[in-house]
N, C-alpha and C positions, 0 to 999 in steps of 0.2 A: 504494500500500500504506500501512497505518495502523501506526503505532507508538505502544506503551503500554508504555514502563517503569515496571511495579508488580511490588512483593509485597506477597502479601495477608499477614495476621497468622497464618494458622494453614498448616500443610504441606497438609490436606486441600486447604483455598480455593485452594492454586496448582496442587495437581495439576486440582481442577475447573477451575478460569479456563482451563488448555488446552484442555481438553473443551468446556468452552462455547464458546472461539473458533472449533472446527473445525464446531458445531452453526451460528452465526452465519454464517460461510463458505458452510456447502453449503444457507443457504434465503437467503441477502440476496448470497451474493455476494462479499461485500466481503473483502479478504487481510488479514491482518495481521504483525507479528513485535513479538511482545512482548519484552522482558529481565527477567528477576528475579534474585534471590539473597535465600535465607533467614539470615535472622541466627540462627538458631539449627540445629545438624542434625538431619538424617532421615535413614532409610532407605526407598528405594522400589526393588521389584523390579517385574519387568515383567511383562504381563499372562501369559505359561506358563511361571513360574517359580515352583517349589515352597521354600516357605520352607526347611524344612528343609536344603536342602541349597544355600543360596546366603548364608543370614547367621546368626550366633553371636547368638543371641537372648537367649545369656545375657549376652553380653555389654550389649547393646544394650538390656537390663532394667539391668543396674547401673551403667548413664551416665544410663538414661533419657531413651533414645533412642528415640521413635516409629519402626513402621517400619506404612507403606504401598503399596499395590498402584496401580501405573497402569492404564490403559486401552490405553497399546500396548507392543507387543513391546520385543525387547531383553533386557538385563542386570541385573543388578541395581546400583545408584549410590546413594551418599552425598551428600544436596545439605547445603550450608549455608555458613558464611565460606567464602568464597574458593572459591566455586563457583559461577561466573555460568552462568545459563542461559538461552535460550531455547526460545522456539516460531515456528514459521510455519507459519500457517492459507493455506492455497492453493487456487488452484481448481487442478481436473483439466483442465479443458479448455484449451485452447491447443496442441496439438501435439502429439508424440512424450516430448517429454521429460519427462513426468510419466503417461504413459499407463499404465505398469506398475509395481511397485515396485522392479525393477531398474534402470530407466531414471530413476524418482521419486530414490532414493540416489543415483547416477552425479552427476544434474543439480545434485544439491544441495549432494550432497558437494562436487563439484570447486567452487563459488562460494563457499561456506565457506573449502574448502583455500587457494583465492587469499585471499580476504582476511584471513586470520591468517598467510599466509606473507610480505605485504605488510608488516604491522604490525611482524613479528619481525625479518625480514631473514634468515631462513635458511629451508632447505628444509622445506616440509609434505607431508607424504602419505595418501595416502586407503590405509589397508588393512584386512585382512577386506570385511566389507561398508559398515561404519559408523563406524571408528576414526578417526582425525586422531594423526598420528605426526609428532615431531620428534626428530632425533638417537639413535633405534631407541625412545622412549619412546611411552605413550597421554598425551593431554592431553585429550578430546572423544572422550566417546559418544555414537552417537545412533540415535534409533528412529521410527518413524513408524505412523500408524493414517490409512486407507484410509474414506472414504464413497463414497457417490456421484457427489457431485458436487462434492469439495472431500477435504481429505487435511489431516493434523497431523505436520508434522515437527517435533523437536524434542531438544535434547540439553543438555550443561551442558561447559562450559570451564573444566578446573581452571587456574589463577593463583597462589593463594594457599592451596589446599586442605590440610587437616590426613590430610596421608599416615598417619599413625600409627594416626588415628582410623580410617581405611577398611580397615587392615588387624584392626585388634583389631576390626570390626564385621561387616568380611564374610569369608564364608568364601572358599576358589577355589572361581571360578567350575565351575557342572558341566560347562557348554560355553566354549569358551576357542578361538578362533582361531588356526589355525597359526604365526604369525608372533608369538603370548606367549612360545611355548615354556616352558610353567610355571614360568614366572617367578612370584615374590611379587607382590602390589600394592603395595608398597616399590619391586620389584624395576622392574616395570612400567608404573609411572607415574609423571607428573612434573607437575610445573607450569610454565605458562610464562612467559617472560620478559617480561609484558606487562603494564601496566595494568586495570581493570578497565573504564576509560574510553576506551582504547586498544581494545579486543575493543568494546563497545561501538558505539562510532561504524563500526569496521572491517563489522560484519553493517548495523547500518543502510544504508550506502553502498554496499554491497555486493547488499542487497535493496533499494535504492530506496525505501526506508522515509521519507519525506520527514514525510508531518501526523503530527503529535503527538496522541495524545488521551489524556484520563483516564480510570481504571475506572469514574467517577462517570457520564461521557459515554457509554460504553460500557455501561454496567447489565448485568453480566453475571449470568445467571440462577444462585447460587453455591450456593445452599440446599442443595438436593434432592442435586446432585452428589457437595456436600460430605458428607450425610452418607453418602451410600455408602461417598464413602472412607474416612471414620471408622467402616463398619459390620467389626467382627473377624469378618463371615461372608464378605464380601467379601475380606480381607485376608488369610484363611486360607486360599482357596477352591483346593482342585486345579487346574489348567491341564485 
């Protein structure tokens, strides 16, 4: 597997650079797990989730705050300081343990869970379908988008995240998982006791992430994607 720790300059270019990886995967093959974090934040909801009723846009106008649509499912999240995130571009084939999207979460989730429970020294848990829980808190969301013959997981580990900001930015969620109990995202999140270099090396080692490469090496096709997700017809679009 190939590893590319980049962020691109603008929120568009990293939600595309995901999309390009999983387009790269299912015609060449080849896996990756990329790392980023924006120095600046955003908002991104997930591909059936109606703005209105997942983020305060008013808010998010008088910070001036970007907000964007991804390409997979999932929630709505806040990236930026102290929001490290990844991807992993994977193939489907090999086995069971990626053959469905239940099996795709299971697999992936529990190698995640070990290695951030490694790092911290206290217990991690996989609940709902996609959450990473410590000490009954969220720290890790994560979602995934499906091809043919290769698949995009991918989520963000808050560390350092500006709690305050993700509440004045997003609304509660319309769907919420049994185990929030409508809790605040004050209430319900937390950050972890970790490095950013510590989470870091923890996923590399963990996916076997050994060659290094650059986005230079890599030539990710960024253009086209990016402006989708700069286009507000896309960004606005009903689920």
């Amino acid at each position: 597997m190939k590893y590319l720790a980049h962020t691109f300059s603008t929120p568009a270019e990293n939600l595309a650079a995901d999309e390009a990886l999983l387009a790269i995967t299912e015609v060449q093959g080849v896996e990756y797990l990329r790392i980023w974090e924006s120095a600046t934040p955003f908002v991104v909801v997930g591909l059936g989730n109606h703005l209105s009723q997942e983020v305060n846009l008013a808010a998010c106008d008088e910070e001036s705050i970007p907000v964007l649509r991804r390409f997979s499912g999932g929630g709505t999240v806040v990236q930026g300081p102290g929001c490290l995130s990844y991807a992993l571009s994977l193939r489907v084939a090999g086995g069971d343990d990626f053959a469905s999207v239940t099996a795709t979460n299971r697999t992936v989730m529990e190698r995640n869970r070990a290695a951030i429970e490694k790092v911290i020294g206290q217990p991690v848990h996989v609940l709902g379908h996609t959450d990473l829980e410590t000490g009954g808190r969220k720290f890790s969301g994560n979602a995934q988008r499906r091809g043919r013959h290769a698949f995009l997981f991918h989520g963000t580990f808050l560390y350092a995240a500006d709690l305050d900001l993700i509440e004045r930015v997003l609304l509660h969620p319309s769907r919420e998982p049994d185990w929030r109990g409508r809790r605040t995202h004050q209430e319900f999140l937390a950050n972890l006791a970790a490095t950013r270099e510590a989470i870091n090396e923890a996923m590399r080692e963990a996916w076997n992430a050994k060659e290094g490469i650059t986005a230079n090496e890599l030539g990710l096709p960024l253009e086209e994607l990016s402006e989708r997700h700069n286009d507000p017809a896309w960004v606005q679009r009903l689920p």
